[in-house]
C-alpha positions in Angstrom: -132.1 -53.0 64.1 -130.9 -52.9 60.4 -128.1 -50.7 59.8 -127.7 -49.0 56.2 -127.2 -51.3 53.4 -128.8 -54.2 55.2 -132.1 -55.6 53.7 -133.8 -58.6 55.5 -134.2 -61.5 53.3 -138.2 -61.4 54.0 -138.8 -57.8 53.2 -136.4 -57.6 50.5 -138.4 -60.3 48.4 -141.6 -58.2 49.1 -140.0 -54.8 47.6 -138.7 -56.5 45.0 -141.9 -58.3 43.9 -143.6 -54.8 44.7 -140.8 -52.9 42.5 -141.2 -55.3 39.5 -144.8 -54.8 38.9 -144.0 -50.8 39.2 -140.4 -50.6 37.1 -139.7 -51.7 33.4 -136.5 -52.7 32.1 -135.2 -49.7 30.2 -135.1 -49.8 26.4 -132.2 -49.9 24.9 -132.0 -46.9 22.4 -131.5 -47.5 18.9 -130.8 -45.4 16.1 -131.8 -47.4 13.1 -135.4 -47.9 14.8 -135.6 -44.1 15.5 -134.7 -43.4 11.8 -137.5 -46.0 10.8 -140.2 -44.3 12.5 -138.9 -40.6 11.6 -138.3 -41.0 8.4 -140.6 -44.4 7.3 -143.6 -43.6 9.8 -143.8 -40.7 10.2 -146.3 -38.6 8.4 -143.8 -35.6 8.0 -141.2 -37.7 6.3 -138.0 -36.5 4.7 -138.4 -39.2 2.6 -142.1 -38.2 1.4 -141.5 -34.6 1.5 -137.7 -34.7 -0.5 -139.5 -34.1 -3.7 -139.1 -29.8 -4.7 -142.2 -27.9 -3.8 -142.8 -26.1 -7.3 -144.9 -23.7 -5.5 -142.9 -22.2 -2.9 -139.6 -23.3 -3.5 -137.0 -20.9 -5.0 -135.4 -22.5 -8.4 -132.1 -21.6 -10.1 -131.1 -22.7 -13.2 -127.6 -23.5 -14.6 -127.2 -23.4 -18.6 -124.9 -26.3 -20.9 -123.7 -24.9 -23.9 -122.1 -27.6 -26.5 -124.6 -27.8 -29.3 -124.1 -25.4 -32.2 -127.7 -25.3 -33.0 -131.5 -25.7 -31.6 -132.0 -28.4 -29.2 -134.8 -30.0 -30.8 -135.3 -33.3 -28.8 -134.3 -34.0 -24.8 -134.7 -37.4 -22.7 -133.7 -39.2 -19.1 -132.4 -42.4 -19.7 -134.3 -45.1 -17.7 -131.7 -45.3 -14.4 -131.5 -41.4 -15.0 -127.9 -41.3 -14.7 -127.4 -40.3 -17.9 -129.6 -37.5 -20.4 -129.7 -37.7 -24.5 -130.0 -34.5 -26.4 -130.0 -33.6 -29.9 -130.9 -30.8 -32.5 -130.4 -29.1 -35.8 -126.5 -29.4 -35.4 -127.4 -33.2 -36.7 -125.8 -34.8 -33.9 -126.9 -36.8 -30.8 -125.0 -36.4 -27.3 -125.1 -38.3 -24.1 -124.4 -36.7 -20.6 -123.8 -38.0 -17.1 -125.8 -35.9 -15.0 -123.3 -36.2 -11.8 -120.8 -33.9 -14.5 -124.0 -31.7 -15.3 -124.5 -31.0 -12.2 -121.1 -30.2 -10.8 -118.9 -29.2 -13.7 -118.8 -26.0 -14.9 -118.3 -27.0 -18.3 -118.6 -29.9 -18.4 -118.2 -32.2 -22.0 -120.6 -35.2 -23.1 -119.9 -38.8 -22.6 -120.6 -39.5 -25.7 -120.9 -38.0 -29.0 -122.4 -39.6 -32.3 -119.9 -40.5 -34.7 -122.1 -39.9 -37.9 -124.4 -37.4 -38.5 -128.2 -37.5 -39.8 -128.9 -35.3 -43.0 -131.6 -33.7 -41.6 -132.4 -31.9 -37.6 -132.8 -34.2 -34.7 -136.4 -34.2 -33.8 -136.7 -36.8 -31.0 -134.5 -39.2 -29.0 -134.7 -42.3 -26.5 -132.0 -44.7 -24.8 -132.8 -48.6 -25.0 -133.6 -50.4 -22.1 -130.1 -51.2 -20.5 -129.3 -47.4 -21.6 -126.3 -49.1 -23.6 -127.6 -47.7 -26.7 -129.7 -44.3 -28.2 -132.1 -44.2 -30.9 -132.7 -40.5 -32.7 -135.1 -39.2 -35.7 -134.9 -36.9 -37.6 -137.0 -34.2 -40.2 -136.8 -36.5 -43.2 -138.0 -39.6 -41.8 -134.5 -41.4 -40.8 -134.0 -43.2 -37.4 -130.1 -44.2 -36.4 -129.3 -46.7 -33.5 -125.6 -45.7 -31.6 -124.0 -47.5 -29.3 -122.9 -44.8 -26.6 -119.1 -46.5 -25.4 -118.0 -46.5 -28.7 -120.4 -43.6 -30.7 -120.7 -45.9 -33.6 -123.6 -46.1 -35.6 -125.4 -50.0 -35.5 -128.1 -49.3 -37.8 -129.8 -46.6 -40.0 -133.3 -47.2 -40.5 -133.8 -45.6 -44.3 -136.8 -47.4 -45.7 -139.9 -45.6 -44.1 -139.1 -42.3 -44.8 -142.0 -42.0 -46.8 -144.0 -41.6 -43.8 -142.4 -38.4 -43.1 -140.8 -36.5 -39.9 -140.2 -38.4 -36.7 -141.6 -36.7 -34.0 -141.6 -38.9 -31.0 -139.5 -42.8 -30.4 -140.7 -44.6 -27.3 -139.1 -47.8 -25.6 -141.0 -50.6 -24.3 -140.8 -50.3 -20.9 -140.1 -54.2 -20.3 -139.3 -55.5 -23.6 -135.7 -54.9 -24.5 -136.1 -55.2 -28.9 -139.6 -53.1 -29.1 -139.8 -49.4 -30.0 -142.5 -47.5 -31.0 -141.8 -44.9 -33.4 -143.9 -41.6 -34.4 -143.9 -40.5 -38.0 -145.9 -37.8 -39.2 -147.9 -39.9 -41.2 -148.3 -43.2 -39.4 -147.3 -44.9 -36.0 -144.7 -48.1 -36.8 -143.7 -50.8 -34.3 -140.3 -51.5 -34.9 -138.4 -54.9 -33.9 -134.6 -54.8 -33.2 -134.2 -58.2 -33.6 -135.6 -58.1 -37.7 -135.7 -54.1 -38.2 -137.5 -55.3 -41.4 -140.6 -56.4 -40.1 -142.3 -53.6 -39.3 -146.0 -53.1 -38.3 -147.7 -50.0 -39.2 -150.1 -49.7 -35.6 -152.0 -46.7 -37.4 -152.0 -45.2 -41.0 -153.1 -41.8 -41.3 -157.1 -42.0 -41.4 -157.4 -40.8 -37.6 -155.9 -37.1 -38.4 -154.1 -34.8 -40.4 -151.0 -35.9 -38.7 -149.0 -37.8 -35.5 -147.3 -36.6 -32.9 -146.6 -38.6 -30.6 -147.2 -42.4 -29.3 -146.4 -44.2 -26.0 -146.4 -47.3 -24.7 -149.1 -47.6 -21.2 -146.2 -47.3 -18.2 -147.8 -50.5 -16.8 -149.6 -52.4 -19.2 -147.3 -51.8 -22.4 -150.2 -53.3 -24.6 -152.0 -50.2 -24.6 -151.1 -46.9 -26.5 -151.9 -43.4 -26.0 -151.8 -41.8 -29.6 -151.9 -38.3 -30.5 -153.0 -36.9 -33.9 -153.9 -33.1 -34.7 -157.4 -33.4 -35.6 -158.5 -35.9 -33.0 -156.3 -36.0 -30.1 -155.6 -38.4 -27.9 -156.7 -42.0 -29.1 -156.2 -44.9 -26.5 -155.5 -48.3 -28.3 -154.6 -52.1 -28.2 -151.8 -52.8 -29.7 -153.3 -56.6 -30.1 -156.1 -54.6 -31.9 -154.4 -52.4 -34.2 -156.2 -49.7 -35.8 -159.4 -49.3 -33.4 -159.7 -47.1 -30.2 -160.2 -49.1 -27.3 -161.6 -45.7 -25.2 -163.1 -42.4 -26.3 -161.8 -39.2 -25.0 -165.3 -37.5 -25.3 -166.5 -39.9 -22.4 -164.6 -38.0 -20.2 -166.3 -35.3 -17.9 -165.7 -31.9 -19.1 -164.1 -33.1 -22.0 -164.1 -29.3 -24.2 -166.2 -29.0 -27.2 -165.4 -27.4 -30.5 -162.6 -27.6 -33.2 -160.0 -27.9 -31.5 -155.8 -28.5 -33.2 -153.7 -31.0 -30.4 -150.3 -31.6 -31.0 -148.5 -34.4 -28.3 -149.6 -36.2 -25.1 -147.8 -37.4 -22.3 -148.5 -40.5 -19.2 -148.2 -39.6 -15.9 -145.7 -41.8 -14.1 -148.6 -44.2 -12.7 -150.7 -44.0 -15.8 -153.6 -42.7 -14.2 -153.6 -40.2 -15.6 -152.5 -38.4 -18.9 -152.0 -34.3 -20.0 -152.8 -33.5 -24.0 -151.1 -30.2 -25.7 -153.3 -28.3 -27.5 -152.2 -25.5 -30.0 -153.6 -22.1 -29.1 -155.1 -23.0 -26.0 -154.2 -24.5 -22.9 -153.1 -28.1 -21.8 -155.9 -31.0 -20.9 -155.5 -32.8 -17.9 -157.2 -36.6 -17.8 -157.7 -38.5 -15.0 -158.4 -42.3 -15.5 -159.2 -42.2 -11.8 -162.6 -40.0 -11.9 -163.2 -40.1 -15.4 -163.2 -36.6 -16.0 -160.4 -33.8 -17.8 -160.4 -30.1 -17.6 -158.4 -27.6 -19.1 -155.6 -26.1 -17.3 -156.1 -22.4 -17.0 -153.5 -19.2 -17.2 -153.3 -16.1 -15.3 -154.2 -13.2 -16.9 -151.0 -11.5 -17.6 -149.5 -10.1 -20.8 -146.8 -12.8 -20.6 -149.5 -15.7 -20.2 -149.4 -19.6 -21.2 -149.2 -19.3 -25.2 -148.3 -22.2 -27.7 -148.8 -21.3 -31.4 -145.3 -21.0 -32.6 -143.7 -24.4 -32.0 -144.3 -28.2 -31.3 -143.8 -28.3 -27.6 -144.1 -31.1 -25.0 -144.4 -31.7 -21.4 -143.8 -33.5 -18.4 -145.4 -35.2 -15.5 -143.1 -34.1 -12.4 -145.0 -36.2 -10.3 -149.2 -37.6 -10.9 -150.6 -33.9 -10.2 -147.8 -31.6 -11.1 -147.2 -30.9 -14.9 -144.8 -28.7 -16.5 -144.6 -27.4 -20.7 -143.5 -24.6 -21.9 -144.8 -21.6 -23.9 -144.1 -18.6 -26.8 -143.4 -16.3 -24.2 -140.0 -17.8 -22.9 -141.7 -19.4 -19.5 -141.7 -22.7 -18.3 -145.4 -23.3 -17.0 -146.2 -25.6 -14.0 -149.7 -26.8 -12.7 -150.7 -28.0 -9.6 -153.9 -30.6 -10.5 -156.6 -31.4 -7.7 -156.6 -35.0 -6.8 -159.4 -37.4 -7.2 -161.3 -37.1 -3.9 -160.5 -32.9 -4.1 -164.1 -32.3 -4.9 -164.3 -29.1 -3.8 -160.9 -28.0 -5.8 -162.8 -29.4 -9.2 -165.5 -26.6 -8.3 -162.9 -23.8 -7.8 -161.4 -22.9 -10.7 -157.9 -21.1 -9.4 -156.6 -24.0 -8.7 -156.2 -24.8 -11.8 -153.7 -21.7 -12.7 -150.0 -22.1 -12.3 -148.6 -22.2 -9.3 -145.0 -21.3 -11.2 -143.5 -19.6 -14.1 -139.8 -20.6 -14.7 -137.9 -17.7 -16.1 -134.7 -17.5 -17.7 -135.1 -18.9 -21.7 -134.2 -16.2 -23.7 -136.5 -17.9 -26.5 -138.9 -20.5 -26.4 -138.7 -24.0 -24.6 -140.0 -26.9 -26.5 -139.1 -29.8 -24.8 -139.3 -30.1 -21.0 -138.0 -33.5 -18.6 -137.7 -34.1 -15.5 -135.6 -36.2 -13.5 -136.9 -37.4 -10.4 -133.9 -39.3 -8.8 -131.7 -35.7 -9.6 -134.4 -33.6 -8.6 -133.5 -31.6 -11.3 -135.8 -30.2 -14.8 -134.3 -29.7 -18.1 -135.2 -27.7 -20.4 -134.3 -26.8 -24.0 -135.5 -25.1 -27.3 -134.6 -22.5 -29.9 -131.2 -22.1 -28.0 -127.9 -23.7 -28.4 -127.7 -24.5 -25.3 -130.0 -26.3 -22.8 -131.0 -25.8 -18.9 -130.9 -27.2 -15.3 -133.3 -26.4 -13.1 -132.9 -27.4 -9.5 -134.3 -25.8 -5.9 -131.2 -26.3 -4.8 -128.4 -24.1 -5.6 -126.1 -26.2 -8.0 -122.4 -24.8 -8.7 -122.0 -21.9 -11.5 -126.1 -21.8 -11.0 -127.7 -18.2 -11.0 -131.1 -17.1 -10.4 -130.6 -13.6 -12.0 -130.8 -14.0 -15.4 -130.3 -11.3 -18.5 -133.0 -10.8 -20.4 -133.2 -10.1 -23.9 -134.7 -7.3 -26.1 -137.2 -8.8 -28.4 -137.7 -8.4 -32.0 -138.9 -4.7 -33.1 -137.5 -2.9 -30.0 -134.2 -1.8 -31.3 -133.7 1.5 -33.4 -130.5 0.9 -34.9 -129.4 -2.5 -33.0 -126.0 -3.2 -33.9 -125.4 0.3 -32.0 -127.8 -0.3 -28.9 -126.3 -4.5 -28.7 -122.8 -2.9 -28.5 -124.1 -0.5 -25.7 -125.0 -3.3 -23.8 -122.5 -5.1 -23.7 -120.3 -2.3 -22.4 -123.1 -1.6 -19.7 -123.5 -4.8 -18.6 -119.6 -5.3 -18.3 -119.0 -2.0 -16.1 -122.1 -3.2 -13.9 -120.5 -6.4 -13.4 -117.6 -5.2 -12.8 -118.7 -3.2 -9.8 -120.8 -6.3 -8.6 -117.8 -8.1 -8.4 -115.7 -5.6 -6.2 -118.7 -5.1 -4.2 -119.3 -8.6 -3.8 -123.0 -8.7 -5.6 -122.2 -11.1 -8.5 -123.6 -14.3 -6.8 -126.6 -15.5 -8.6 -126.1 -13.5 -11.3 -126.0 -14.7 -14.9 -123.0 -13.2 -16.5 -122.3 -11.7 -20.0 -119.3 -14.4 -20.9 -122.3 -16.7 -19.8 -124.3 -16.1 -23.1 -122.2 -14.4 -25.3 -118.5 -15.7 -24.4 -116.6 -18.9 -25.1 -116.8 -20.1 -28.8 -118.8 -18.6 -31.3 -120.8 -21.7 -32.8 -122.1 -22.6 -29.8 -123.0 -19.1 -28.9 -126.3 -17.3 -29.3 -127.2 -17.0 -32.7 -129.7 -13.4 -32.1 -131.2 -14.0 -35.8 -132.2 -17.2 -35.0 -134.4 -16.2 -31.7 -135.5 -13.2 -33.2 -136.8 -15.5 -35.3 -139.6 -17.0 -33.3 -140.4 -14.0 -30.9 -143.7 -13.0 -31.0 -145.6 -9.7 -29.7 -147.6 -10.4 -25.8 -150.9 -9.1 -28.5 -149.7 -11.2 -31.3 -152.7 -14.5 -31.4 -151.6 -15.8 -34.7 -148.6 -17.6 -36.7 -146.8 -14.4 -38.2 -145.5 -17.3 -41.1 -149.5 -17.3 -41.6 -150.8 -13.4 -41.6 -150.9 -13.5 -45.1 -152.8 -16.7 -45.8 -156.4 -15.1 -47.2 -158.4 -18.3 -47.5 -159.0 -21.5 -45.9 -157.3 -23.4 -48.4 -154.0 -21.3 -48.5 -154.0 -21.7 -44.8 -154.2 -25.8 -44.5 -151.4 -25.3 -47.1 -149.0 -22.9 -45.7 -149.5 -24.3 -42.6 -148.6 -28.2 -43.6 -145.4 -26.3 -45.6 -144.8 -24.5 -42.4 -144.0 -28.0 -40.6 -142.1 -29.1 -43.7 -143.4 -32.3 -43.9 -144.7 -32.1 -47.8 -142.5 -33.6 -50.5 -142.6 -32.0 -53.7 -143.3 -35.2 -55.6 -146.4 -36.0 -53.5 -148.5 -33.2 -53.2 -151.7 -33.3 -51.5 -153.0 -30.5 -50.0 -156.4 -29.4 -50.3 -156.5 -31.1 -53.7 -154.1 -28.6 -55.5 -152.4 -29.5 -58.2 -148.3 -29.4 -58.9 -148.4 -26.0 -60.3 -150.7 -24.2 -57.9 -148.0 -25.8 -55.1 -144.7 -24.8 -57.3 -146.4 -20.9 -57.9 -148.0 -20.7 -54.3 -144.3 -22.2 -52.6 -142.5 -19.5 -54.5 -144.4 -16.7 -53.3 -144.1 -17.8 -50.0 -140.3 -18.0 -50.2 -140.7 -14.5 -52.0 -142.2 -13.1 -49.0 -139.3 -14.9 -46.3 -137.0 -12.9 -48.6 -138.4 -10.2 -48.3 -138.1 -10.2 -44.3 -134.7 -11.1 -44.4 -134.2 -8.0 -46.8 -135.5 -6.0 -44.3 -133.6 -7.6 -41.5 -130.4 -7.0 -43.0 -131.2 -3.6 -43.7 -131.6 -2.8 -40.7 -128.2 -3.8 -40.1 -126.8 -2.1 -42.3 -128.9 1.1 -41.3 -127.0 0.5 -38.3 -123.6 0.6 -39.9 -124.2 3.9 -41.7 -124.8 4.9 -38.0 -121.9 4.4 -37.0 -120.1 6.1 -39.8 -122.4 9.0 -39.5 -120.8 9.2 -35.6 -117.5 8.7 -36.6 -117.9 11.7 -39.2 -118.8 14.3 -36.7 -117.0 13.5 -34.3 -113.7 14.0 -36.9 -115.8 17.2 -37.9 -115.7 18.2 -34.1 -112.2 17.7 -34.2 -111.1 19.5 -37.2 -113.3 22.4 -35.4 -111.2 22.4 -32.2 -107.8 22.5 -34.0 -108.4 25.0 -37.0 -111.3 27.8 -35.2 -110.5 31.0 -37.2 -110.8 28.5 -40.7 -114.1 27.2 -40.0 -114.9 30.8 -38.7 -114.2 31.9 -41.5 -116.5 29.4 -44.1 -120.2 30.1 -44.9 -122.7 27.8 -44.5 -123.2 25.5 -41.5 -120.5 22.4 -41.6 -122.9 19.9 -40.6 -125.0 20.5 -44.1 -121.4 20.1 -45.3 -121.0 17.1 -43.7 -124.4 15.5 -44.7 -123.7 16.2 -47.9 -120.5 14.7 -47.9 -122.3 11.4 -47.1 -123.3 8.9 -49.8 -126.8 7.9 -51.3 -125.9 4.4 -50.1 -125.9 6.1 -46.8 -128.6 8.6 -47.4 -131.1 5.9 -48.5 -130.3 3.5 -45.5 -130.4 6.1 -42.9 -133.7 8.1 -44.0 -134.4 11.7 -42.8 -132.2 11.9 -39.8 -133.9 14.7 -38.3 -136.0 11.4 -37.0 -133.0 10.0 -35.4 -131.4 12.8 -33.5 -134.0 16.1 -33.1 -134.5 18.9 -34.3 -131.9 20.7 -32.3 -130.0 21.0 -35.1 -132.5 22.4 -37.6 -133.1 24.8 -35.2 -129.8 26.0 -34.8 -129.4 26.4 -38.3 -132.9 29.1 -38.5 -131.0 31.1 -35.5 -127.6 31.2 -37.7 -129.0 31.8 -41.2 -130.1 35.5 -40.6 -126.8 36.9 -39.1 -125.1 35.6 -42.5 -127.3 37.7 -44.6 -127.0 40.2 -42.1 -123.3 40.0 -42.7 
């Protein structure tokens, strides 16, 4: 008999073989391994899914405010801890983006020492992002060294070639930048800045806008010029188009005025701007483009009024921005997506980013921040992030555009106390999260403030298809003039434009500044229409109160006292103001027909 706990030596080597054919050693468990196939492994992974999903995701934005002018040119340095902007204030800055992201206010690292003589149209850090290059209207480009905000060079001798619109850095090759005049594309060496090679004088198109290097293979360019588009070349080859763009399925037919074009991150693929139409997409990968559409909405994709540019966020998701203050992203089929290439809603926006209270230009996007900037005609420039950053909102005040005030110094001062009582009640009801605040826009100092002339400026109507700069432009050949003055990239003392000789230009340039004139005439009468306003107010309401303190004298007087009191007003005033009966009724009027009988009567 075997009591508990006793095994016999026979049958316990039989269980024991029997048990270690059934029973596995446990495995130990381990995190690291469980983190490996979660997030590495797995389809669903954090790591493949931690990019924003522009579609669904909800975006606020937070704004910067230091530049006391347009911010003309916007870039991510190559490690993307730090961002470059610049714009008509003449001056470069530098920003860490852990301080733009959790500072309120937070100041640049770095701030250039000396000024260019003309706006900042584009910007780019050197490889070891030690150093920034900027260009400007008149053909300069400047070299700083961020720690110290010194100027190291001043490139003066091509400004013949006119406006630089676009600098691009090698992406391997610490001394090689390609730079993007109006008038030709130039290689430029910083180890002999005066050997220069010009990659492509101006016999492609009217004019450049930008050029940049392949992402992968850096000895090809992709080119773009405003008659002919994108131009793929060798750099080993300068001069000649290695590829065609009209090889491309779909490619769209007709005249058709481009302005830049950007790589996608893999350079498979590439996105051209056009002016008055939609974007381009290419795709290296199918050989075939489309054109991106936009919904059908009064605030639609629209780009006639500036140069704009765009971004790849990743291969398939684009972003640019447009005249009507949005920020306008597209979702691209992929290669193998045959069925999406067939359907054309697809190819709408899946976003609009709203909060610009005038138009973006230049759009980036930062892939290790997760975060999109954004900047234009305003002084100050954006974040964008689907997370909720500190001192973000996703409430934003909107402005009035140009044409829909009546008398707008009154209505702007209206407002502003409106929006201040509302806030105030948000904030003792607790409501003010998210919310963009008046001190936001209008508050802290006045040069870097919103300059409401300036936006005003570049608004245009949802209706309005054309340049207003260019309503008046009767022929074909005014047009191609106004329209290369418009850009400002003529000189006066070489003229070529349509063949028209040096006084046709002097008369034709001086009407055209006649007319601007004109405009601003009219804006600042409207100001001033709005002063008399206010002194027209001010006058009855002292009428009103020399009426309640003297009765039995006004009683007393014949006539009515508000023909006294317009006549008491000036012909300064008279002529600004108009017929008033316009501004408040005919109550008035009416009043005075009742009253004028019982004085003859009396």
């Amino acid at each position: 008999m075997i009591e508990d706990g006793e095994v016999s030596s026979s049958s316990g080597d039989d269980e024991e073989g029997a048990l270690s054919e059934t029973i596995q050693p446990l495995k130990m468990f381990r995190f690291n391994d469980f983190i490996w196939d979660r997030e590495i492994r797995s389809a669903k992974s954090v790591v493949k899914t931690y990019t924003a999903d522009f579609e669904k995701s909800h975006f606020c934005q937070k704004d910067i405010r230091e530049h006391t002018g347009c911010v003309n040119a916007v870039t991510v340095s190559h490690g993307e801890k730090l961002l470059a902007t610049g714009g008509d204030d003449l001056h470069s800055r530098v920003w860490r983006f852990d301080d733009l992201i959790l500072q309120k206010t937070p100041k640049p690292l770095s701030k250039t020492a000396e000024g260019h003589d003309s706006n900042v149209f584009s910007i780019e850090f050197d490889l070891d992002d030690k150093c920034i290059y900027s260009g400007e209207r008149h053909g300069q480009i400047m070299k700083h060294d961020i720690e110290t905000s010194q100027c190291i060079c001043a490139l003066e001798e091509l400004r013949t070639h006119g406006d630089v619109y676009d600098l691009d850095h090698h992406p391997f090759d610490a001394n090689s930048v390609v730079a993007t005049y109006s008038r030709a594309v130039v290689m430029l060496d910083d180890r002999d800045r005066s050997q220069t090679v010009i990659m492509a004088p101006n016999h492609f198109g009217r004019e450049y806008f930008t050029a940049q290097f392949h992402p992968e293979t850096p000895v090809m360019l992709l080119i773009s010029t405003e008659d002919h588009g994108p131009l793929l070349m060798d750099r080993r080859n300068a001069g000649a188009k290695i590829y065609a763009r009209e090889t491309f399925e779909g490619f769209p037919t007709g005249r058709i005025d481009w302005m830049g074009c950007q790589w996608s991150p893999s350079g498979n693929q590439f996105v051209g701007i056009r002016k008055a139409a939609p974007p381009v997409y290419f795709d290296f990968v199918n050989n075939r483009c489309f054109e991106l559409k936009t919904q059908d909405i009064p605030t639609r994709y629209r780009n006639r009024k500036t140069l704009k540019s765009m971004t790849f966020i990743d291969d398939y998701t684009i972003a640019t921005g447009s005249d009507h203050w949005g920020i306008h992203i597209w979702k691209v089929p992929r290669p193998n997506d045959t069925q999406a290439f067939e359907d054309e809603s697809p190819l709408e926006e899946i976003k609009i980013l709203r909060g610009h209270r005038s138009i973006p230009n230049q759009i980036k996007y930062s892939k290790q921040n997760q975060v999109l900037i954004s900047s234009g005609v305003e002084n100050s420039f954006k974040l964008w992030s689907h997370f909720r950053l500190p001192w973000s909102y996703d409430q934003p005040i909107e402005r009035r555009k140009r044409g829909s005030y009546v008398a707008r110094v009154i209505e702007c001062e209206r407002e502003k106390v409106e929006r201040e009582e509302q806030e105030k009640k948000w904030r003792e009801n607790g409501d003010m999260d998210g919310r963009q605040s008046y001190e936001d826009v209008f508050g802290g100092p006045a040069d870097t403030g919103e300059d409401r002339r300036t936006l005003e400026m570049f608004d245009v109507e949802n209706s309005d298809d054309d340049d207003s700069d260019l309503d008046f432009a009767d022929d074909e050949e005014r047009r191609a003039f106004l329209q290369t003055f418009h850009r400002h990239r003529m000189a006066l003392g070489a003229v070529d434009a349509g063949g028209m000789e040096i006084g046709q230009f002097l008369e034709r340039l001086g009407d055209f500044f006649g007319r601007r004139r004109n405009v601003n005439a009219q804006e600042d009468e409207e100001e001033n229409e709005g002063n008399a306003l206010e002194r027209y107010f001010e006058r009855l309401q002292q009428d009103a109160d020399d009426e309640e303190e003297d009765d039995e004298e006004i009683e007393g007087e014949e006539g009515d006292p508000d023909e006294d009191l317009d006549g008491e007003l000036d012909e300064e005033d008279d002529e600004e103001l108009g017929d008033l009966d316009d501004w408040f009724g005919d109550d008035e009027e009416e009043e005075r027909e009742e009253e004028e009988p019982m004085e003859d009567d009396d």
